[in-house]
N, C-alpha and C positions, 0 to 999 in steps of 0.2 A: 334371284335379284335382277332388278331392271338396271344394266349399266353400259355405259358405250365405255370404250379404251380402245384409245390409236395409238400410237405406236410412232414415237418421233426419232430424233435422231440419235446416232449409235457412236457412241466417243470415248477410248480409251477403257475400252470391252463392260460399258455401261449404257446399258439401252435407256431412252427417257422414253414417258408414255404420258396422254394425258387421260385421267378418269375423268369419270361423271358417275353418280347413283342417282338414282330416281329422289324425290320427294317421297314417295310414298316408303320407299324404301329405308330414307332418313328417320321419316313420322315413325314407323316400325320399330327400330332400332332403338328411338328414346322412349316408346312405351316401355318394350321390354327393358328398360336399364331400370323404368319408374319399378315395373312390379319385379323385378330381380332385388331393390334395394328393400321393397317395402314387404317382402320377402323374408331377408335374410337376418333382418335388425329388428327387435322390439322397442315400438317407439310407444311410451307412454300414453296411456288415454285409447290407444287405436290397437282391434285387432289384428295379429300377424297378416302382413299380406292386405290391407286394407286402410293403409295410410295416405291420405290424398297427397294429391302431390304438392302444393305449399308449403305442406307442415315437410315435407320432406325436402326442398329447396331450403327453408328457414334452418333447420338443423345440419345439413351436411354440404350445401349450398349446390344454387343452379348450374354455375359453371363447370363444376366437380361433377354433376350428374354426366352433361354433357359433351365432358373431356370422355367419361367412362363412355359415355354412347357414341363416341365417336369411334373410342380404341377398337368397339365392339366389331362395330361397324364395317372397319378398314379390316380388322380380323378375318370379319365373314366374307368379303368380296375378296381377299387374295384368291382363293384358287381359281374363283372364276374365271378371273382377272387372266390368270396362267393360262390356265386353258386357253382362252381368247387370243390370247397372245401366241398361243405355243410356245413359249416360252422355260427353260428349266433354269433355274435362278442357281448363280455358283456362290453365295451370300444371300443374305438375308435384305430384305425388299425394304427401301427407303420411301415412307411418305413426307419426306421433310425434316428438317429437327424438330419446329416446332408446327406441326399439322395445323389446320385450321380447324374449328370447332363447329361440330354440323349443328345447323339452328330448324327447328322444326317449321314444315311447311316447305321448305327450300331443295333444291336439288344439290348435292354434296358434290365438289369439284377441286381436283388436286394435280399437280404435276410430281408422278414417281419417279424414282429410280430403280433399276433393275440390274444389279451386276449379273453379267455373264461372262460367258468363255467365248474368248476370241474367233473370231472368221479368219482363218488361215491359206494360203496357197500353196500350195503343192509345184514342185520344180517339174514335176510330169503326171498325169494325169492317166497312162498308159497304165493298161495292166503288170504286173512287175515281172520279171522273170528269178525265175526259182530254184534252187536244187533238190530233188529230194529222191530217196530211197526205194528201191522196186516194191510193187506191192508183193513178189515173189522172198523167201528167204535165199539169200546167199550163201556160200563155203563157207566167207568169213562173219558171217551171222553168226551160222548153226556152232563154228569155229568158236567164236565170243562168246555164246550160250556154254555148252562146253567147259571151255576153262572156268565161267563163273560154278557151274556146279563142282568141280572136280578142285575147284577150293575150300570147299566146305570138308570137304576131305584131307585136307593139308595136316602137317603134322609137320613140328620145331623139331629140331635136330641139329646139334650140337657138329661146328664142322670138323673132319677131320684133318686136313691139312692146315699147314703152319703157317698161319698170315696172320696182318694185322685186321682192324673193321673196316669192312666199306658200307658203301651207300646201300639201303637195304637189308643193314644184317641183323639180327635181335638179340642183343647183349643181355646177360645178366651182370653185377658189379655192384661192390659196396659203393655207397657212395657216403660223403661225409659234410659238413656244414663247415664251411670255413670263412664266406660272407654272403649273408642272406641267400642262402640256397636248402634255406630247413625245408623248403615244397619237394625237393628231390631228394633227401636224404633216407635211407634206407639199408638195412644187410640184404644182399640179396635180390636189389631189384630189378624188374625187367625191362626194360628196354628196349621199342623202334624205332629204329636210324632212318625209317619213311615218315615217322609222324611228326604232326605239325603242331603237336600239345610244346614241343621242346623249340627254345631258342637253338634259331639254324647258326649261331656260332660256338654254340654249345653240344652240336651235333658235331660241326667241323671240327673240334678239338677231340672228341672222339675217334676220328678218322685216322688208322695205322696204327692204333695202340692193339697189343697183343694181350693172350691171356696171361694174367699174374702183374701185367703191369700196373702202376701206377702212378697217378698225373695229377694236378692241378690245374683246374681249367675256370676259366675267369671270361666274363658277357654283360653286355651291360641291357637293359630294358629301359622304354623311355614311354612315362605313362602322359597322354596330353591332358591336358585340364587348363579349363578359362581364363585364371592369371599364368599361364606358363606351362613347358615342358620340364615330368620329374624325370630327371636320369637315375640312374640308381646299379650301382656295380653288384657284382655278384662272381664266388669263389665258392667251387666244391672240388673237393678231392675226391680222384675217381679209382679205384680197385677192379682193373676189370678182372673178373672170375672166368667167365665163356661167353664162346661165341656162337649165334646161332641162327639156319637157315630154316626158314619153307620150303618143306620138301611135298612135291607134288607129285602123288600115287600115278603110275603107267596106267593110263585107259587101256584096259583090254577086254576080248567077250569074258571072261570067266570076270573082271573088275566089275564090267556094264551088267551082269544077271546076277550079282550078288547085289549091287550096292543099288541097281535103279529097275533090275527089272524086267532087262529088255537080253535077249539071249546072246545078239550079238552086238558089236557096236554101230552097226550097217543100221539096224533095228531102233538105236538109241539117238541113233542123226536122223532118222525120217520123223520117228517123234517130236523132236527136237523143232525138226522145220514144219513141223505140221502145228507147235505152237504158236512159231515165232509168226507165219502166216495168220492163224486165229487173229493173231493180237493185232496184226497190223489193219486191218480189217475195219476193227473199231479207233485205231489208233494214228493214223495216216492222214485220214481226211481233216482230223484236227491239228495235227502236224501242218498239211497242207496252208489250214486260215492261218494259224499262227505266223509261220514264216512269210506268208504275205500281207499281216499283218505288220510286221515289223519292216519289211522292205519299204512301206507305205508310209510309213513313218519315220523314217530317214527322208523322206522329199519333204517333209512339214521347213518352211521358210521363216521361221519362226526361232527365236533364241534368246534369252530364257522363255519359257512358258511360264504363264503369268503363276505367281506364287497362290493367291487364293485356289484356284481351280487346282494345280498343285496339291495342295493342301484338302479341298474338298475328295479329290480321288485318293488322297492316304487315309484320309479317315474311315473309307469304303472300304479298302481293302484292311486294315487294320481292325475294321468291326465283324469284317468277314472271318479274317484268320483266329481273332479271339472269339468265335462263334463256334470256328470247330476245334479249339482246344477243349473249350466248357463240354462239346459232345464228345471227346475222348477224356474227359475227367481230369484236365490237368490246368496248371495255373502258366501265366506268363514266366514267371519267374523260376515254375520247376523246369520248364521249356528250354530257356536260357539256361540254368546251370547243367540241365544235360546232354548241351550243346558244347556248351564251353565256351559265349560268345555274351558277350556285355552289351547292355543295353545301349548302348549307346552306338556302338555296332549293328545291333540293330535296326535300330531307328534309324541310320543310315543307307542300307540297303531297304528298307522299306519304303525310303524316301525316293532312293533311283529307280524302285519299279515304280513308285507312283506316276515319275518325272515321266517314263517310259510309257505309260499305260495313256496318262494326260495326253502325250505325242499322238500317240497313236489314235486315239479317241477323236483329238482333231482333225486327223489325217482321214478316216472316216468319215468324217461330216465335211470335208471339204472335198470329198472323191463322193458323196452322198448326192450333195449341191451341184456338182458340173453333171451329173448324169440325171439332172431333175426329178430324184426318186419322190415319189408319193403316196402317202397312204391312205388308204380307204377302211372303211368299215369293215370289211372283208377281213383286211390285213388285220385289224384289230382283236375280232373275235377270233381270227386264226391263232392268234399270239396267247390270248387268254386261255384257248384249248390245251396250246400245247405246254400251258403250266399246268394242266388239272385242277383248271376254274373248274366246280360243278356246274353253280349258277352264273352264268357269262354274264346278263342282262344284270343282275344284282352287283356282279363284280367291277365291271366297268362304272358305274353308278357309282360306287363306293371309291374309286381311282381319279373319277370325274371330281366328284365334292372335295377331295384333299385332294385336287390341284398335281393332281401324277401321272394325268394323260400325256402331257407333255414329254415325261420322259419313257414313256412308252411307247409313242410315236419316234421319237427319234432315237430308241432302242431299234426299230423295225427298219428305220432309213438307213441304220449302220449294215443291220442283217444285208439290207437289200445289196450295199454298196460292196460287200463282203462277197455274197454271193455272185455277184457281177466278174468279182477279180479272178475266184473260184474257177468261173465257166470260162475267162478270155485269159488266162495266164499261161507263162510257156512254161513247161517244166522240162528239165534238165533232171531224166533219171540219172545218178552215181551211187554204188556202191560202199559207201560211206566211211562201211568199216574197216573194208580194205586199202580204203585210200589212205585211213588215220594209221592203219598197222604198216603201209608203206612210209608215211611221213617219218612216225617213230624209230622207224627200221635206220631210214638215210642221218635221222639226226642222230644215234646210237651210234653208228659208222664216224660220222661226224666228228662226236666225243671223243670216241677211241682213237682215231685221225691226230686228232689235236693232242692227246693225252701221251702217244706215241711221239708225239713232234716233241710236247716238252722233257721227255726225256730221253730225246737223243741229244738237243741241247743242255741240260743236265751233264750228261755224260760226256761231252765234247768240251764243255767250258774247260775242266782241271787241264786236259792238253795243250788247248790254246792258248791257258795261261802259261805253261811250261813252256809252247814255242817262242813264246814274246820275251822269255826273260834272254 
C-alpha cells in the first residue's frame, strides 16, 4: 500500500499520528468489498460472483458497501502503519469512534490513536553494581549439595527423651472434630510442626505437649471476599501419641561407596564440585542479566506503571505459563490443587511479576534510549537465526505484513542495552551460601539469647514477688 503516517504528539502514554492512503489504494479496497459481496450472496437474476454493482448498492445499500470497505481498508494498513512508525501498540489502535468513510477516486485520511507504554527515566543511567557468586564451587556449596543429597536418606524416628513438641518435630496424634476441624481429623495422624498446610496458631497450641497428652486447641481463619471478611472459629481435640525427629545418616567412606558410589568421601566432594561448576557455567551468566536486570528496574521514576501495559505483560506471561502446563499434560486447576494455592493467590503473584517485568521492561527501553541503540538489517537477520528461522527472507516478510517488526526491533534494543550493562558492570564476588549459613547461625544464637533471657525472668519473678511482700 501507498500511504504516508507522521507521527504527532505523545499525551498521556497515547501516540496521535496522521494517515493518508493513496486513491488508488482506496479505488482497490472498494472493488474488492464489490466482488467479496457479490461473491458471497446469491442475488436473484445474477450469477454467483457477477452482480454489477447497482443491483448490489439497491439491495444491501452503498453506504453499507463502503463502511465494509473502509473497515477493510484501515484493517489492511495497520501493520504497515506499525512498522512505519516502529511502533508496538499496548491496546488496540483507534481510528476514531466514528471513522469517516472512504469514497472512491479520493485519497483516504484520518487522525489515529495509538496507545503505548510510557517513556520513562531512570535515577541513574550508570551500569549497576552487583553481587554474585564465584564461578568456582565453595566448601559451603559442595557443604549445601551434601546435605540436600543425604536427605533423601533421612529416616523418622521416634525421640527418646522426655519432652514436650518443638518447632520442627513430626507428631503422630488422634485428632477429633469439635468445631469445624473435620480437614484435620483422624486416628493416627501425622504431622509437621514446619509445614505451612497448618494454621501457625494451631501449631503453637501444639508446642509442649507431651506423648499421651491431651488438649483442646481453638484458631480462627479469616477467608476475604468482595462484600467482607468470613472469620470463622475452629476447635479440635488433640491426642498426642508420639513424637518424632529426622534423623540424618553419618556421611562416611563405607556410607559414600554404598549409597553414591564414590569410595571415599574425599571422592564424593570433588564430584560434587565438579557438578556444582558444570552448572554454573551455563547458569551464572543468566543469573548475572537477571540481577542486573532487576537493579535497573528499581531506578524506573515511575509509580504505578500504567495498568493496560500491566495488564498486556500478564497476559504474556500467563499465556506462556498455561503453554507449558498443556506440554506437561496438566490443567490450571490440577496445578493449583497440587499446590494448595487458590486462585485467587494466584492471580495475585502473577500480577506482581507482571508489575515487575513491566518495570523492568521500561527500564530497558529507557537505558536502550540514552545509549542511542540501533538496529540494522544485520541485527535483524542475526535474531531471526538465532530462533531457527530456516527461511530468514520468507520470515521477516511474514513479521513485516502482521506488523511484528516492531517488536522485534525493540526485542534486539533491549538485548543491546542488556548486553551493555553485562560488559560495564561491577561485580562484587560473595560466597553466598556461606554468608546466609552465617546470618542463620547469628539469628539461631539470637533466639536462644532471647529464649534464655525469658526464662530467667520467668524464674526470678515468683522471688521478686516474695521480696516485695
Amino acid at each position: 500500500m501507498k500511504i504516508t503516517v507522521t507521527a504527532g504528539e505523545r499525551k498521556d502514554n497515547e501516540l496521535s499520528a496522521q494517515l493518508t492512503i493513496s486513491k488508488e489504494d482506496v479505488n482497490k479496497a472498494i472493488k474488492d468489498t464489490y466482488r467479496t459481496i457479490a461473491n458471497r450472496y446469491n442475488f436473484k437474476g445474477f450469477r454467483r460472483g457477477h452482480t454489477p454493482r447497482p443491483v448490489i448498492d439497491s439491495l444491501i445499500g452503498r453506504d453499507a458497501v463502503l463502511a465494509d470497505a473502509t473497515n477493510q481498508l484501515l484493517n489492511d494498513v495497520e501493520p504497515q502503519m506499525l512498522n512505519e512508525l516502529d511502533i508496538v501498540p499496548v491496546e488496540q489502535v483507534s481510528f476514531g469512534k466514528d471513522p469517516k468513510i472512504a469514497k472512491e477516486g479520493e485519497e483516504y485520511d484520518c487522525t489515529i490513536a495509538i496507545p503505548v507504554r510510557p517513556e520513562v527515566e531512570l535515577d541513574s543511567y550508570d551500569a549497576p553494581s552487583i553481587q554474585m557468586p564465584p564461578e568456582e564451587a565453595t566448601e559451603a556449596e559442595i557443604d549445601q549439595q551434601l546435605d540436600q543429597l543425604m536427605s533423601y536418606h533421612e529416616t523418622v524416628e521416634s525421640i527418646k527423651e522426655d519432652r514436650g513438641v518443638q518447632k520442627g518435630d513430626i507428631i503422630a496424634a488422634d485428632i477429633t472434630d469439635k468445631e469445624n476441624a473435620s480437614d484435620l481429623t483422624g486416628k493416627g495422624k501425622i504431622l509437621n510442626t514446619d509445614s505451612s498446610t497448618y494454621s501457625s496458631d494451631f501449631i503453637d497450641g501444639l508446642m509442649g505437649m507431651k506423648k499421651g497428652e491431651t488438649k483442646d486447641i481453638s484458631w480462627t481463619t479469616t477467608e476475604k471476599k468482595e462484600d467482607g471478611d468470613v472469620v470463622t472459629n475452629h476447635t479440635a481435640t488433640v491426642k498426642l501419641t508420639d513424637i518424632r525427629e529426622q534423623v540424618t545418616p553419618e556421611l562416611t567412606d563405607e556410607f559414600s561407596k554404598k549409597n553414591f558410589g564414590f569410595d571415599t568421601i574425599k571422592e564424593l566432594r570433588d564430584a560434587v564440585k565438579d557438578d556444582i561448576e558444570s552448572d554454573k557455567k551455563t547458569s551464572l551468566p543468566s543469573l548475572k542479566e537477571d540481577r542486573l536486570v532487576e537493579k535497573l528496574g528499581e531506578r524506573v521514576k515511575l509509580d504505578p506503571i500504567p495498568e493496560n501495559y500491566v495488564n498486556q505483560v500478564l497476559n504474556e506471561i500467563a499465556q506462556q505459563f498455561l503453554t507449558q502446563l498443556q506440554r506437561q499434560g496438566l490443567t490450571l486447576d490440577i496445578y493449583l490443587k497440587a499446590r494448595g494455592i487458590s486462585s485467587d493467590e494466584f492471580m495475585k503473584d502473577l500480577r506482581e511479576q507482571a508489575d515487575e517485568r513491566a518495570r523492568q521492561s521500561l527500564a530497558l527501553d529507557a537505558l536502550a534510549k540514552h545509549l542511542n541503540e540501533d538496529v540494522t538489517e544485520d541485527d535483524i537477520e542475526d535474531e531471526f537465526k538465532r530462533s531457527g528461522a530456516q527461511d530468514i527472507k520468507a520470515q521477516i516478510k511474514t513479521f513485516t505484513n502482521n506488523g511484528q517488526m516492531p517488536a522485534i526491533r525493540e526485542s534486539i534494543r533491549r538485548e543491546k542495552a542488556l548486553k551493555w550493562m553485562v560488559d560495564n558492570a561491577e561485580v562484587n564476588i560473595v560466597d553466598e551460601i556461606a554468608e546466609k549459613d552465617k546470618k542463620d547461625d547469628d539469628d539461631s544464637d539470637k533466639a536462644d539469647d532471647s529464649d534464655k533471657a525469658d526464662e530467667k525472668a520467668k524464674a526470678a519473678k515468683p522471688a521478686d514477688e516474695g521480696d516485695n511482700k
